[in-house]
Every structure is written in structure tokens, then in C-alpha cells.
C-alpha positions as CSV (number, residue, x, y, z in Angstrom):
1,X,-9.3,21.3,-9.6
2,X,-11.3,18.6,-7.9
3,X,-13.3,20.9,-5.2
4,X,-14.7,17.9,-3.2
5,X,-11.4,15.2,-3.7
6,X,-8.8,15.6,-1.0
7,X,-5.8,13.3,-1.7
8,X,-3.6,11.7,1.1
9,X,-0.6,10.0,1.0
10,X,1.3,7.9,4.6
11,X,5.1,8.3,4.1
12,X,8.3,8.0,6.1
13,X,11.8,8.6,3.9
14,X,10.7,8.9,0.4
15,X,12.0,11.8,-0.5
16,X,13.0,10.3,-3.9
17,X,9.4,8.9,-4.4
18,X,6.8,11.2,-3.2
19,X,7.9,14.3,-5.6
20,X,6.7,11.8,-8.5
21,X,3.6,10.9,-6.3
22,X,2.2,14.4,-5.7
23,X,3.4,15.5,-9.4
24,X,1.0,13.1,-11.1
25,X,-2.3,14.5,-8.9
26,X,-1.6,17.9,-10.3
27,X,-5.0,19.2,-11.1
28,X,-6.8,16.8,-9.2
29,X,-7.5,18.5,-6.1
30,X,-7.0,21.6,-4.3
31,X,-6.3,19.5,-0.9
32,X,-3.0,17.0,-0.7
33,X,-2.0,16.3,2.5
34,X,0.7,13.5,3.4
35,X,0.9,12.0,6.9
36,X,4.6,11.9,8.0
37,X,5.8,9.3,10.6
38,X,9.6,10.8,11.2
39,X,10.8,10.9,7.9
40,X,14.7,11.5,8.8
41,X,15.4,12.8,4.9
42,X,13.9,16.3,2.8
43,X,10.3,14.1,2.0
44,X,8.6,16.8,4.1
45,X,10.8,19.8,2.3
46,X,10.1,17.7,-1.0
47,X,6.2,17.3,-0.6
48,X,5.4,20.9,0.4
49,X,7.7,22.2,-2.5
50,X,5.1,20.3,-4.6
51,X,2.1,21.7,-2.8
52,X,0.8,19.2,-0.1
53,X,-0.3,19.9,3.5
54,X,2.5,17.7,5.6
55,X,1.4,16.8,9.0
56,X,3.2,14.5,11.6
57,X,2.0,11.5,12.9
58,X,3.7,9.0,15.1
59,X,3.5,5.5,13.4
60,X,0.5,3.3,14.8
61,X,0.2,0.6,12.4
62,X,-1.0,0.7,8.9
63,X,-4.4,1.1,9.5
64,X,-4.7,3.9,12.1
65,X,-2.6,6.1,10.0
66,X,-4.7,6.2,7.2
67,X,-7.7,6.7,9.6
68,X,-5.4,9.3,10.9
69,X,-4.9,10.6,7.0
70,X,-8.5,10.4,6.2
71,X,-9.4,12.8,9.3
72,X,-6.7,15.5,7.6
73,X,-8.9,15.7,4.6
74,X,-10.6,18.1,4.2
75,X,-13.5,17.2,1.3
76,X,-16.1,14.1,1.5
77,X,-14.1,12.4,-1.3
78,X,-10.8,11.4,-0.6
79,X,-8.3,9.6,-2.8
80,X,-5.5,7.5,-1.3
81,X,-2.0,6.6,-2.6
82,X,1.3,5.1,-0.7
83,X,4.2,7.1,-1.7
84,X,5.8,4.9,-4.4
85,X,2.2,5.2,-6.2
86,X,2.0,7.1,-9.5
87,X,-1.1,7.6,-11.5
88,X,-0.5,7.2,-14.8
89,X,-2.3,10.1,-17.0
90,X,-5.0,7.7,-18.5
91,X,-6.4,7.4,-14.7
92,X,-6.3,10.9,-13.8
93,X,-8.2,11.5,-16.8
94,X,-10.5,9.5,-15.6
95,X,-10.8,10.7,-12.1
96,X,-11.0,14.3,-13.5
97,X,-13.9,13.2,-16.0
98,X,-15.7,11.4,-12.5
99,X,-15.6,14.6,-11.1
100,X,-16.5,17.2,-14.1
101,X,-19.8,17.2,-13.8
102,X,-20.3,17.9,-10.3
103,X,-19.7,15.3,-7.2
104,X,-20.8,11.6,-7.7
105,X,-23.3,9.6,-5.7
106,X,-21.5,8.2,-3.1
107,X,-19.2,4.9,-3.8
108,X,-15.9,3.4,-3.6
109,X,-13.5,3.0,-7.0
110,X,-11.3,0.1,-7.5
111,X,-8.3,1.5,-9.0
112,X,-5.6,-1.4,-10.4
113,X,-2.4,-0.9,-8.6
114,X,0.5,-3.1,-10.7
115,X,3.9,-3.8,-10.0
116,X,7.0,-1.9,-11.7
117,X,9.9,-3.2,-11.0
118,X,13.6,-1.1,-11.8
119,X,14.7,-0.7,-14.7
120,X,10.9,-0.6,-16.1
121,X,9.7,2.6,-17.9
122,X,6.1,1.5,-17.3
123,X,3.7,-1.2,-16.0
124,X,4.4,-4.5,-17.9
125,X,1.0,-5.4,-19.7
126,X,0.9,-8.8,-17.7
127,X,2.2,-7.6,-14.7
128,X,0.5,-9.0,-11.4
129,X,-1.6,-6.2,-9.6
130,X,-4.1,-5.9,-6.8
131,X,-7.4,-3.7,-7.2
132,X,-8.4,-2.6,-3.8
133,X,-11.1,0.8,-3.4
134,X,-8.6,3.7,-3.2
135,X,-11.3,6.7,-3.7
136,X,-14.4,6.7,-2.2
137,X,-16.8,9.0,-0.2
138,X,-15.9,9.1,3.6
139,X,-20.3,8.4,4.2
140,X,-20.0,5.0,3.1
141,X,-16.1,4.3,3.2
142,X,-13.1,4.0,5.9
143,X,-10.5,2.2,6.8
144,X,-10.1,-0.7,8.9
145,X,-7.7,-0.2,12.0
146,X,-5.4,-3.0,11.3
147,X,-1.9,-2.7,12.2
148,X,-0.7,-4.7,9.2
149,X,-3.4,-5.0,6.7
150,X,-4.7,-1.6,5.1
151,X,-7.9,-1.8,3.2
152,X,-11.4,0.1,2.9
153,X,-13.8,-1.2,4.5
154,X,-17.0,0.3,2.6
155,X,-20.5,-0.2,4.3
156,X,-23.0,-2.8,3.4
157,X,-25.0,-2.0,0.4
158,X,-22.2,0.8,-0.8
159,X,-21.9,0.7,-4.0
160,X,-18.1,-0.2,-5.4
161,X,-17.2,0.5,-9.3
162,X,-14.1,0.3,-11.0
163,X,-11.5,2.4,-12.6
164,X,-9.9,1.4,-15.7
165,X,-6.9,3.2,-15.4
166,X,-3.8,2.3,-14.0
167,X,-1.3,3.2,-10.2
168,X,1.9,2.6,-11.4
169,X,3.8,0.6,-7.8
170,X,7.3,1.6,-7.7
171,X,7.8,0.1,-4.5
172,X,11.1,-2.0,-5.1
173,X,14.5,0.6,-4.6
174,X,16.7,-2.1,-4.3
175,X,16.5,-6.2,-3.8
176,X,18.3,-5.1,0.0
177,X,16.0,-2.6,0.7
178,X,13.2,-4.7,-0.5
179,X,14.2,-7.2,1.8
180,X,14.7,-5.0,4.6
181,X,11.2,-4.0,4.3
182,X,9.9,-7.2,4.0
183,X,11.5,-8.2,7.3
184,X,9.9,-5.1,9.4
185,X,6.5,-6.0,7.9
186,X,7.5,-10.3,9.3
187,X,7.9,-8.7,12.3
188,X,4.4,-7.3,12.2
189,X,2.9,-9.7,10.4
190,X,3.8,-12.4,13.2
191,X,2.9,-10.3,16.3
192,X,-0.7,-9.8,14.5
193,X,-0.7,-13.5,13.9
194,X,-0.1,-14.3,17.6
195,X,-2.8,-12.1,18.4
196,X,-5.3,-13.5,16.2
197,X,-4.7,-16.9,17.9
198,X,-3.8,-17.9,14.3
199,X,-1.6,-21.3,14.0
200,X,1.2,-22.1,11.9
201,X,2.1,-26.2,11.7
202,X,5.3,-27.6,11.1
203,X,4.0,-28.9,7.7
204,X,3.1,-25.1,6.8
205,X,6.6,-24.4,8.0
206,X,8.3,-26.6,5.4
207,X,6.0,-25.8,2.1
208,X,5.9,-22.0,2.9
209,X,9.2,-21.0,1.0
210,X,8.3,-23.3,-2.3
211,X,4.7,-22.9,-2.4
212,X,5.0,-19.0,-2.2
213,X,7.9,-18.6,-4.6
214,X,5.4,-20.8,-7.3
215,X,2.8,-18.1,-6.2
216,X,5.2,-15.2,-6.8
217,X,7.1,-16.6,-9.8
218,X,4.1,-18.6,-11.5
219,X,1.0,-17.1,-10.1
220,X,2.0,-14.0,-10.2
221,X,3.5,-13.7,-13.4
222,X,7.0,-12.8,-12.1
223,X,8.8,-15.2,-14.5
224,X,7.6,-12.9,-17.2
225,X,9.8,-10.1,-15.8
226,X,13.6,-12.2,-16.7
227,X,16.2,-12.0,-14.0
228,X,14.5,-9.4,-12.2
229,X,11.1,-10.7,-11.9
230,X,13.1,-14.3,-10.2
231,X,15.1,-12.4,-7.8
232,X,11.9,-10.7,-6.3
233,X,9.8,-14.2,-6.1
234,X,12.6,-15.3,-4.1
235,X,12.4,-12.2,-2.2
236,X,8.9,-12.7,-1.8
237,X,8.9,-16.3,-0.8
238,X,11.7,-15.6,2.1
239,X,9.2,-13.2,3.5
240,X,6.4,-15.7,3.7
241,X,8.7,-18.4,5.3
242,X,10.0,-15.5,7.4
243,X,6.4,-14.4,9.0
244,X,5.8,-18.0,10.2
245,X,9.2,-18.7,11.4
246,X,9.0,-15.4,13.6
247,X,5.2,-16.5,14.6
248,X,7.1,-20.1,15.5
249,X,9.8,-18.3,17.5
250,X,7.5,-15.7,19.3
251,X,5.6,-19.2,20.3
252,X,8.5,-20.5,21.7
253,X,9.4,-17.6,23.5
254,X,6.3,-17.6,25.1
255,X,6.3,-21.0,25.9
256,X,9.3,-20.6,28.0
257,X,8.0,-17.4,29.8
258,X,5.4,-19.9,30.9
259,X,7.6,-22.2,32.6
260,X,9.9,-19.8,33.9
């Protein structure tokens, strides 16, 4: 065990996700805690069978709850994962190693989260991923409050290394659910727009669905993934267009309030 890593983990209804989650930490640290937000199926049963600390939060927005998390943990080191995150053994190794000869200077680690889509026993070698700081020392380290948007924001000067190990994202059930999801996060996504004064054009409107599924299917090596890897670009491109169309309609709304 990891004396001064504490591991959290934001869930709501992933019982059939965070068992595999928790499982793959084993070892790491002697404090796992996952922030609950109402889950309405056995996650909390699920994740204090496999050892973590659950406690409930109401959901605030992305951001708050892991600030929330971060004030459950209980060491100066914390390591964070989303429920449908799986270490693979290579990167726990390498954590573990970080760790084995006492507690590191303080920093943040980039850790390589890449897609895995169903039907895929493990990461594709060219699958797209994003490579945000997921550990790091709570002195020079915290997250922003964003309601949509959850990233690290490390102090100026903090230094920020990088893991070579993979976070296996299993965060695709079903193309329904995935599009369910997608259209919550619109929702949110729009409403933070809105507040940011941001502007979407009419031009913007037209080219968001093709130039996002290019991003998705070319940029983002999707079309490497066959039938699979096309169904989720479109997914992903719907989403984009949807964001801006609900930012539009929100507009409109308002505009009418106006002249009410």
C-alpha cells in the first residue's frame, strides 16, 4: 500500500463499472473513497464490497464534485479516476514504483486515458486518448470549479511529468446510452456557453455536424475502429451540433422573455 495516495472516484449508477475500477487500484492505497450523487442501483453496495469509503454528495457540476472528492481524501497525494476508468497493470506498476521509495516531490502526472470501445478486450494501439494530470499532490494541484469541464488546475511553476502507462475508458455501454449522455452533457454544455457570453453563428451552426464527425472519424482515428468506431463519430458529431443548437434555442428563448 501506497501510505500517502488516496484514490477517488465521482459516480452515479455504475454498478457494473466501478467493481472493475476499484479492482485494478488494489494495492495502491489504503484510502479509496467514491463520491456518490444518488446512484438508484447496488454501485454503493458494489464499491464498499471492494473496499472504498462511499460518501454522498448531491450533484453540483463536474468540477465541484471532484473538489468535493478531493476534500474526502485523506493523504497529500490523491489519484483520480471516473468510474468507467481501469488502470491497466503496466500503470499501476508504475504508480507503485513512484511511490516505493518514499513520497515524491510534489507534481502532477499525466496519465494517457484512451478510448475502448465494446466489444474491445483492450485499448487499440492507435486509439485516440486525452492525457490530462490525474495524480498529483493537493500543495500544488486542484481542480477547477467548472460545472462542465473537469481538469487540474496545477499552480504556476508546478512541475507536471508523465506516466507511460495506460487508463483503459470504457465509457460507451450502449450507442443509446451514449447518446443519452451526450445530450445531458448538451444541456450543460449550452447553459455554460450562455454564461460565458460565448457566441455561436449561423455559419458555425451548419459546419458543426460535418466538421466534428471528420474530427471524430478522421482526427480521431475512429475509422480505424470498423463499424463501431463510425457509429460513435456520428454520435459524437450529433452532440457537437446538439450543444449549439440548444445554445441557439436558449438564445431565442431569451430573446422572447425580453419582449414579453
Amino acid at each position: 500500500m501506497t501510505a500517502a495516495l488516496s484514490v477517488f472516484i465521482i459516480a452515479r449508477d455504475e454498478a457494473d463499472r466501478i467493481g472493475a475500477t476499484i479492482q485494478a487500484i488494489k494495492g495502491l492505497s489504503d484510502d479509496v473513497v467514491v463520491i456518490d450523487s444518488g446512484s438508484t442501483d447496488a454501485t454503493v453496495a458494489v464499491a464498499e464490497a471492494a473496499g472504498a469509503r462511499v460518501v454522498f454528495n448531491a450533484w453540483p457540476g463536474y468540477g465541484l464534485q471532484k473538489q468535493f472528492g478531493e476534500d474526502q481524501c485523506r493523504h497529500p497525494w490523491m489519484l483520480n479516476l471516473d468510474a468507467d476508468e481501469i488502470l491497466t497493470p503496466e500503470l499501476a506498476a508504475e504508480i507503485a514504483a513512484l511511490f516505493a521509495s518514499g513520497e515524491p516531490e510534489p507534481a502532477g502526472y499525466r496519465m494517457r486515458i484512451v478510448e475502448v470501445f465494446p466489444g474491445e478486450a483492450a485499448p487499440h494501439p492507435l486509439a485516440y486518448g486525452l492525457s490530462p494530470v490525474r495524480l498529483y499532490h493537493r500543495a500544488v494541484g486542484r481542480y477547477s470549479p467548472s460545472p462542465v469541464h473537469d481538469r487540474v488546475q496545477m499552480k504556476p511553476g508546478a512541475p507536471v511529468k508523465r506516466l507511460r502507462g495506460l487508463v483503459a475508458h470504457r465509457s460507451v455501454r450502449s450507442l443509446g446510452e451514449q447518446l443519452s449522455k451526450l445530450n445531458a452533457y448538451a444541456d450543460a454544455q449550452a447553459a455554460d456557453m450562455e454564461a460565458r457570453g460565448e457566441g455561436v453563428t449561423r455559419l458555425r451552426m451548419v459546419l458543426e455536424f460535418p466538421a466534428n464527425f471528420v474530427k471524430a472519424y478522421i482526427g480521431r482515428r475512429h475509422l480505424l475502429r470498423g463499424t463501431y468506431g463510425f457509429m460513435t463519430a456520428m454520435n459524437y458529431a450529433f452532440y457537437r451540433y446538439l450543444r449549439a443548437a440548444k445554445y441557439w434555442e436558449r438564445r431565442l428563448d431569451r430573446r422572447g422573455r425580453e419582449h414579453d
